[in-house]
N, C-alpha and C positions, 0 to 999 in steps of 0.2 A: 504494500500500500504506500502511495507516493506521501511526504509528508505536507503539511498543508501550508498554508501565509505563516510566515512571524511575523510580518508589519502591516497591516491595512490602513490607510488612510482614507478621510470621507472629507471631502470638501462641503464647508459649511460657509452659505453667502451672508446671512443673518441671523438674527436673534429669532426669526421667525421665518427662515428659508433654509431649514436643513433637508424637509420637501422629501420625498421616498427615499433617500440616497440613506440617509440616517438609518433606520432598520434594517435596509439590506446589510449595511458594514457590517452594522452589530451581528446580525444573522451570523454574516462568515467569518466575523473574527471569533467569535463564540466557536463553530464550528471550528475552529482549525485551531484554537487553541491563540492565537493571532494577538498583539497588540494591538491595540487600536488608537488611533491619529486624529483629533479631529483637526481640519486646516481649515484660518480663514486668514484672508489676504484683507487686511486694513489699507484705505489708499494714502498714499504719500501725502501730505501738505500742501506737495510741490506740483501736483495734480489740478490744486485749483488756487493756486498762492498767487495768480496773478494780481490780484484787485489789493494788493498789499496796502498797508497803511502803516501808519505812525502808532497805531494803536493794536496793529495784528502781532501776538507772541511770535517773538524767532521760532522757524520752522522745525527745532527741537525739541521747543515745549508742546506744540500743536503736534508733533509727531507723538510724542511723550502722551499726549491726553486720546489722542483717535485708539493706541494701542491698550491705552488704560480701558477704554469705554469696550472695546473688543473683547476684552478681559473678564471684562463685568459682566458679561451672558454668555462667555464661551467655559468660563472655567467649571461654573455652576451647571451647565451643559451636561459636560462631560464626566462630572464628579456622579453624574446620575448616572453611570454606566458602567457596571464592575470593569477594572483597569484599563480606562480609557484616561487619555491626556489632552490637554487642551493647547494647540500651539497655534499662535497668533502673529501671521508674518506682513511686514509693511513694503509697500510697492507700489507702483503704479500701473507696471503688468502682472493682474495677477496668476495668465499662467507662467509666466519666468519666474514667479515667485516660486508656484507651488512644482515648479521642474525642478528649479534645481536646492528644492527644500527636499523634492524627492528621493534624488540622486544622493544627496549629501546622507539622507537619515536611513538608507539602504529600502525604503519601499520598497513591497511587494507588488503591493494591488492599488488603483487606488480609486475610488468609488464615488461617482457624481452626479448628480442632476442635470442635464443642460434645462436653461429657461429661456432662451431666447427659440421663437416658431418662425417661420415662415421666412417671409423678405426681412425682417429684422435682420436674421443669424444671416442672410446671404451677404448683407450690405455691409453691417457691422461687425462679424467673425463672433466668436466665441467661447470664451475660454474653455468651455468641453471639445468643443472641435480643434481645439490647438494641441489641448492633450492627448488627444486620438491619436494626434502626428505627431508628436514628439514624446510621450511617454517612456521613460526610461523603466516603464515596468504595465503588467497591464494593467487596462482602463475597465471598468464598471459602470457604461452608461445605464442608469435608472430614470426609466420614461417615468413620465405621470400618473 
């Protein structure tokens, strides 16, 4: 019998867009004995820091507070999941984020939602569809 994941990772958009992807993880990291990963990509400062002002925190502290606030509904997330971890990465791409968080943290599997239908995802790309193509392990897309 072949042995099963050590690392699953479940890409999570929000506090309220963990969406099918969330139970499947769980399912097969349960099954396979598996760690479990929850990832969400916090955006950079530097994303929307254009309209800067005299009164806008250095893009440190604002970096510092979007990671905190990510924090605040990922940790509690995951703490609700026998041995799951909560990792909370900052970016402005988030699949370059969650690639090469992949690569680095020896991912197995790693298990998503896409949310974008139609002509959105053709126009706009998607970060499930980036990781289809670049995954350095396989992908788990969970339809709706």
């Amino acid at each position: 019998m072949a042995a099963g994941y050590q690392h699953v990772a479940c890409c999570v958009g929000g506090p309220d867009d963990a969406g099918p992807a969330l139970p499947e993880a769980v399912r097969v990291a349960e099954l396979s004995g598996a760690r479990l990963s929850l990832v969400h990509v916090a955006e950079s400062p530097r994303r929307f820091s254009g309209g800067r002002t005299t009164r806008t925190p250095p893009e440190d502290v604002l970096a510092a507070e979007i990671v905190g606030e990510a924090r605040a509904w990922l940790e509690p997330m995951a703490s609700g999941i026998d041995g799951a971890e909560a990792v909370v990465l900052q970016g402005s791409d988030p699949a370059e984020e969650i690639l090469a968080w992949a690569r680095e943290a020896g991912c197995e599997l790693i298990v998503v939602h896409p949310r974008r239908r139609g002509v959105a995802r053709l126009v706009l790309g998607s970060v499930a569809a980036r990781l289809a193509r670049e995954a350095p392990c396989p992908l788990m897309l969970v339809p709706a």
